[in-house]
Structures are given as structure tokens and as C-alpha cells.
N, C-alpha and C positions, 0 to 999 in steps of 0.2 A: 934402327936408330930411335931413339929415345926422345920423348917431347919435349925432355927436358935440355936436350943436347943440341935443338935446332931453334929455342926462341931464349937465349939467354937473357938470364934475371936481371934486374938493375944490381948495382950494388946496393944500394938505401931501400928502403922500401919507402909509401907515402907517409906510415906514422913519423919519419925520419927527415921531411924536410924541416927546412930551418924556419922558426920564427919569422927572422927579417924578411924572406921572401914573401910570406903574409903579410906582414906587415907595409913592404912597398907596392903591394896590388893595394890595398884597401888607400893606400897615402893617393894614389893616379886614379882612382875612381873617386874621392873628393875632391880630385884637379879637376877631371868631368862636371862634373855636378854645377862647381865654383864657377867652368866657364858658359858653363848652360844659364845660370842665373846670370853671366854679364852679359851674354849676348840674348838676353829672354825668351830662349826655346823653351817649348810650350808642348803639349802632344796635340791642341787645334793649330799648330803652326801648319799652315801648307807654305810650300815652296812649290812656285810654278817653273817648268823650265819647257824652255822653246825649242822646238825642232832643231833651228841651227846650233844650238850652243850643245846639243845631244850629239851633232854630227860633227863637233871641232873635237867634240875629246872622244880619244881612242879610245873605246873602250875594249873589255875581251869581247871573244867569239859569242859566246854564248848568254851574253847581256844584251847584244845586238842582235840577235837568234830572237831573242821572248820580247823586245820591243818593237820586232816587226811582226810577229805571229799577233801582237796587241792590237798591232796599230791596223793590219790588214783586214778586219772584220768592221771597222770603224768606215773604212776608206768605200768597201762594198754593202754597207748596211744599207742607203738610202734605194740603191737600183734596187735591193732584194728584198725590203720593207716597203717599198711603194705598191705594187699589188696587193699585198697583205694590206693593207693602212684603206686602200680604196674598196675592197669587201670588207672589212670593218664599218666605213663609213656607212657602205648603202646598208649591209645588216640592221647600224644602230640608226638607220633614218626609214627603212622598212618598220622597225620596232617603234618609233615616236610616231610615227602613222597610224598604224596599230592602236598606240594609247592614245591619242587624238580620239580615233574613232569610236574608243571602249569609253572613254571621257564624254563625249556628246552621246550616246547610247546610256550614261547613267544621270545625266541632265536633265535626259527626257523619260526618263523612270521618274525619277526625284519627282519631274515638275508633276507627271499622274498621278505620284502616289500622293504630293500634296493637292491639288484638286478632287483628287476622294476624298482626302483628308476634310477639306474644306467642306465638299457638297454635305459630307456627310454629318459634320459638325454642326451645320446648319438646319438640316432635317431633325438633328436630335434636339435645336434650338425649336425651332417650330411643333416638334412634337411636345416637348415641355410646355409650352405657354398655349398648345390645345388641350392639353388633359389640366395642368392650371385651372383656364378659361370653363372646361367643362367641370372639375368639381370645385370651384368657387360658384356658378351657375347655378348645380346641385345644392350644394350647404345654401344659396340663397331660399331656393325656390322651396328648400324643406324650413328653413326659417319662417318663410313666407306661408305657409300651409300652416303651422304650428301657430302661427299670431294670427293668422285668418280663425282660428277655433277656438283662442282666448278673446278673441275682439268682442264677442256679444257679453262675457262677463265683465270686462272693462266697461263696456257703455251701462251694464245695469247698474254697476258701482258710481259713475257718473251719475244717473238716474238718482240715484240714492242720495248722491251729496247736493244736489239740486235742488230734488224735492227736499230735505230736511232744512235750506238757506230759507225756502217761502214759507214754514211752519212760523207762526206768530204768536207772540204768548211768553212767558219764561218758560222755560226747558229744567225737568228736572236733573241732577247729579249722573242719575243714572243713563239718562237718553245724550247727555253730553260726552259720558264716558265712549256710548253705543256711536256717538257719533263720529268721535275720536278713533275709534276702533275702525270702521270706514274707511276714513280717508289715510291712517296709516296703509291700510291694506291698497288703498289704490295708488296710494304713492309709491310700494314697495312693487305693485303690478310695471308702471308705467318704469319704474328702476329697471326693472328686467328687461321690459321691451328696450327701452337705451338700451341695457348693454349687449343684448341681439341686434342691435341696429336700425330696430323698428321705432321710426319718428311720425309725427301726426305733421300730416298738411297742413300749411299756413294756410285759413282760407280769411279772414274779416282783414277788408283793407287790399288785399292783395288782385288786381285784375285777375278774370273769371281763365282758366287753362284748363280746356278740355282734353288735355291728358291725364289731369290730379283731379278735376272737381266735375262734379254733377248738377248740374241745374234744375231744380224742381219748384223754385217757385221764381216772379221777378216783383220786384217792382218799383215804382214810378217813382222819383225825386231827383228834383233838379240844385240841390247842394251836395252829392257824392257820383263825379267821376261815373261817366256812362261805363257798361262791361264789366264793374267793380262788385265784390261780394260785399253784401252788407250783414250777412247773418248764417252763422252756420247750425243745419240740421241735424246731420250726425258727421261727427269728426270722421276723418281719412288717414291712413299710415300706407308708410312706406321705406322700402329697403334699398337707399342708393336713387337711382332711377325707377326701380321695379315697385310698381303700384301696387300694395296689398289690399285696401278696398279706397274706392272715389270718395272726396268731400260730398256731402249732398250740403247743397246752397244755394243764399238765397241771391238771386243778380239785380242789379239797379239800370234799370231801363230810364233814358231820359226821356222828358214827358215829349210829346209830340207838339210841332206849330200849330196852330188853328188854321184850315185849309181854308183859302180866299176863295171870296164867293164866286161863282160859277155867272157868267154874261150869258146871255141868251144871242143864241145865232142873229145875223141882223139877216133880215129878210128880204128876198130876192127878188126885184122885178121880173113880172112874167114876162118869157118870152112870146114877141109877137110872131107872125108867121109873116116872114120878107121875102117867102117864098113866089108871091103875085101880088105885086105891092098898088097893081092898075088893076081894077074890076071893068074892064072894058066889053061894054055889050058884043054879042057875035052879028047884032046887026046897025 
């Protein structure tokens, strides 16, 4: 038998249905649509429905088949999730323990690592301000050495402009010029020493400090201030604190009182002997 003999053909084939049939399906899916916009179904529409209104309408075999095969894992999940759920817990409170612990273990890194941090920041403070301290000490004391070995041609230059102040007489053009020449030179000296830092001790006027000044002569007068310098011998410099050579100076000593005349001891009655005050003969 023939395959063509046992599933007979239509008569039409589908290029052959009619028009109007297309055309009344597409008319009844615009009725769809028309009552979807009156009643505002939506695809977020949910519709909830209740167990009993599920259990009043008949439904088939096999709709009531798959909404109890749904509903049956629902109804046993909590008996069969509650062990699971209780090693879940302790796991994930095992694990916050854990981070607790790895949390305080890097607190106390942190706090060590900033405490080096610290000590050591501070060791490199104090080592800065001792090598500081030691070569500003250095560049002093080499300052200090170098104006110690200018200082005797400073004083012959002072020498120089002293003795030519007590020269009497007019002065020729030329020894004016010489002298001009001088005291430029010793003002460009003493320029220098400022800007090294080397200053000359206040010594006239100023009470005597035997830290800055030398005392080599005194003397007596009762109108300047007893301790007080009244004349300086050779000038004194100095850098900051640090003394490059002493004032030598002169001190004003107040004159002394006139010591009151001296009494003469007043003189003692001799003592008698009360020893045997009766000379009594033995007969």
C-alpha cells in the first residue's frame, strides 16, 4: 500500500485558503488586545490565587498532577533546610571568628609597625639636629680660628689710625690720602669680620663679665658705678656666645672707708689671791 493511499490529501492545499479566514483571525486578535487595554493587563500584572479557589474549580488531571508535585517541595523544604541552614550558620560564625581574630592580629602589626615607625623617625630627628649642632660648632670654631689670625692685623690697623688722630701740625695731601687708605682698609676688615659673624665686646660702660673681659688694670673713683669698665686695652670679638679673644680692661674699684681708729684694751685689775684671805699665825 501506498503512502499516498493511507493519509489522504486535503482537497485545497494552504496557498488556497480564503482571504476572509485571515482576515477574521487578525479582526479577534484586535478584540484581544482592545479588551487587554479595557481591563489594563499588563505582563507586570500578577494575579494571586488561593488554595481554595484552586480547589473549587475542576480542573484536569494533569494541572492538578504539577500543582502538587510544586506545592510538595515547598510544604517539606523547612524540615529539610533546617540542618542545612544550622551548618551554614555555625560555618559562617566559625569564619567571623576567624576574621575577628586575623582583624586584632593586624591591629597589633599596624600599632608595631607604626611605633618603629615613630621610634625611628625620631632617632633620624635627633640624628639631624646632632650632625647640625656638630657642623655649625665646626664652621664656628673654623670661623673662630681664622679671625683669631686676622685679629693682630686689625689691632695694628687700629694702632695706625690712633697714632696718626695724636700727630699735630697740618698734614700733608699726601699723608691724608695715606691716611684715608687706612681706615678704608680697616673698615672693609671689620666689614668682613660682620659678615663672618665676628663682633667686638662692648667693654666702656658695661659692668666687668669674666666670661667676655680680662681685667689687667683697676682703678679708684667714686663717680662710676663700682665693677664697671672704664677703659679698654685691647678690644675682644666674638661669635654668638663663643669668645674669640677676652676684652682686656680697665675696672673701677670704689675707693675704700677710712678705717676707725683702733681703742686700746682697757686694763685689767690684778688678780688678788682669795686663796687665804687670814694670815693667821701657827701660834
Amino acid at each position: 500500500m501506498n503512502s499516498d493511499d493511507q493519509i489522504p490529501m486535503p482537497d485545497d492545499s494552504l496557498e488556497m485558503i480564503d482571504a476572509d479566514d485571515t482576515a477574521s483571525v487578525d479582526d479577534f486578535i484586535r478584540e484581544l488586545e482592545a479588551k487587554e487595554k479595557d481591563l489594563m493587563i499588563t505582563a507586570d500584572l500578577r494575579i494571586e490565587v488561593e488554595d481554595s479557589d484552586v480547589q473549587d474549580i475542576d480542573l484536569p488531571e494533569f494541572i492538578q498532577s504539577e500543582l502538587a508535585a510544586s506545592m510538595t517541595p515547598r510544604s517539606a523544604a523547612p524540615s529539610q533546610a533546617a540542618p542545612a541552614t544550622k551548618a551554614r550558620n555555625f560555618e559562617l560564625e566559625n569564619e567571623i571568628s576567624a576574621l575577628k581574630v586575623r582583624v586584632l592580629e593586624l591591629k597589633n602589626e599596624r600599632n608595631d609597625i607604626q611605633e618603629k615607625s615613630d621610634r625611628r623617625l625620631k632617632d633620624f630627628e635627633n640624628f639631624k639636629y646632632r650632625m647640625d649642632r656638630e657642623r655649625r660648632g665646626a664652621f664656628i670654631d673654623q670661623i673662630a680660628n681664622l679671625a683669631s689670625q686676622m685679629l693682630p692685623v686689625l689691632d695694628n690697623l687700629d694702632r695706625a689710625l690712633v697714632s696718626a688722630d695724636h700727630i699735630e701740625g697740618p698734614k700733608s695731601p699726601e699723608f691724608q690720602q695715606f691716611f684715608d687708605g687706612i681706615v678704608l682698609v680697616n673698615q672693609q676688615v671689620n666689614d668682613v669680620f660682620a659678615h663672618m659673624g665676628v663682633q667686638p665686646i662692648a667693654t666702656v660702660g658695661e659692668p666687668f663679665d669674666p666670661n667676655f673681659h680680662e681685667a689687667v688694670a683697676t682703678e679708684v673713683r667714686d663717680d662710676v658705678p663700682n665693677n664697671s669698665i672704664c677703659q679698654e686695652m685691647l678690644r675682644g670679638y666674638r661669635i654668638g656666645n663663643k669668645v674669640v679673644r677676652h676684652s682686656m680692661v680697665k675696672v673701677v674699684v670704689s675707693p675704700q672707708p677710712p678705717a676707725a681708729p683702733t681703742q686700746p684694751a682697757l686694763s685689767q685689775p690684778e688678780d688678788t689671791d682669795m686663796s687665804d684671805p687670814l694670815d693667821l699665825d701657827e701660834s
